[in-house]
C-alpha positions, 0 to 999 in steps of 0.5 A: 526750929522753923527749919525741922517743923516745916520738913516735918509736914512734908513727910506727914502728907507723904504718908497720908497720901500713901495710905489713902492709895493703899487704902483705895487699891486694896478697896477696889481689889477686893470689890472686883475679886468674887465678881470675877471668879465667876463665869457670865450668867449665861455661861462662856460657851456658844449657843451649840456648845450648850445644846451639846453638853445638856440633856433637856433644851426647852422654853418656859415662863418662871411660874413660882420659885422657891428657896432653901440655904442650898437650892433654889426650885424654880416653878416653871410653865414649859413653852416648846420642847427642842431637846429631851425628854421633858413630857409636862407643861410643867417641871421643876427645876433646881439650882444651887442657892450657895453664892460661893459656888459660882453655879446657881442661876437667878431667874426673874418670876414671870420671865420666859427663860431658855432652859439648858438644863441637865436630867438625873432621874426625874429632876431637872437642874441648871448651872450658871455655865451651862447657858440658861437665859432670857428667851430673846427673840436672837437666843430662840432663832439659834437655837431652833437653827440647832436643833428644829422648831421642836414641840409642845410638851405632850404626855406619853399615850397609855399603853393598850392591851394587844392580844395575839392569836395562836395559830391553828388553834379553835375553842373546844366544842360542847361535848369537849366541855361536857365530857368530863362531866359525863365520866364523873356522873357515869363513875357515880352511877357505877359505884351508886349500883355496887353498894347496892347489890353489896347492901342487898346481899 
């Protein structure tokens, strides 16, 4: 009887330890699953990679942001424009706020990011793969080495009002403009006498 219970503990521990490691690997499986299907925040490609596959390159300060269940609008303040059409020291810009998709871009309010932002319209958005970062002094050197020093965003100058001369052409004189009132006053007269002589007769 000593016999069977002492066999018994063995195996009882043999199990507890099986499940114990069963029990960590599935932990550790599903804690770095989700971690690594997404890319890195600041995408995979290289820097020129980035200012080739976007719109709109500039840099900025996050100035407010704002969330719903699916994007988050970043308020941001526009510091040097290197690529687009971005024409305002300020824009919004867009990212997804679902976390399963990958694609959304946390940025820090008050933080001065490099914007690799893509335009449809009037609106400007970002994705994780896309490259947006912090404005480091490396990140900045690469890309004015890429694409220049680039500008202040500065607004289109109105359109002004061009008038063009038509060749050979004068503006008509006094008796031009008077002649055709003449005629009618002469007409008037005319038919003022024929009534007349009709009535005196």
């Amino acid at each position: 009887m000593l016999h069977t219970v002492s066999a018994s503990v063995p195996r009882a521990a043999l199990r507890l330890v099986a499940a114990l490691l069963i029990a960590g690997c599935s932990v550790v499986v599903l804690g770095q699953g989700p971690a690594s299907a997404c890319p890195a925040a600041s995408g995979s490609g290289t820097t020129q990679d980035h200012t080739m596959n976007v719109s709109d390159v500039f840099t900025g300060d996050v100035a407010g942001v704002t969330r719903t269940d699916r994007t988050i609008t970043y308020d941001v303040r526009v510091d040097r424009v290197y690529k687009g059409d971005v024409q305002t020291a300020d824009v919004l810009v867009t990212t997804s706020a679902r976390a399963r998709s990958c694609t959304g871009v946390e940025l820090t309010n008050g933080r001065s990011y490099v914007f690799f932002a893509q335009a449809g319209g009037s609106d400007l958005s970002i994705a994780r793969a896309d490259g947006t970062a912090r404005a480091g002094d490396q990140l900045v050197k690469q890309v004015e080495r890429l694409l220049g020093d680039g500008h202040a965003p500065t607004p289109p100058e109105p359109k002004t009002a061009t008038f063009t001369r038509v060749a050979h052409a004068e503006p008509p004189t006094l008796p031009r403009l008077a002649a055709p009132g003449l005629a009618l006053v002469l007409v008037g007269l005319l038919g003022l006498l024929v009534v007349r002589r009709v009535g005196s007769r």
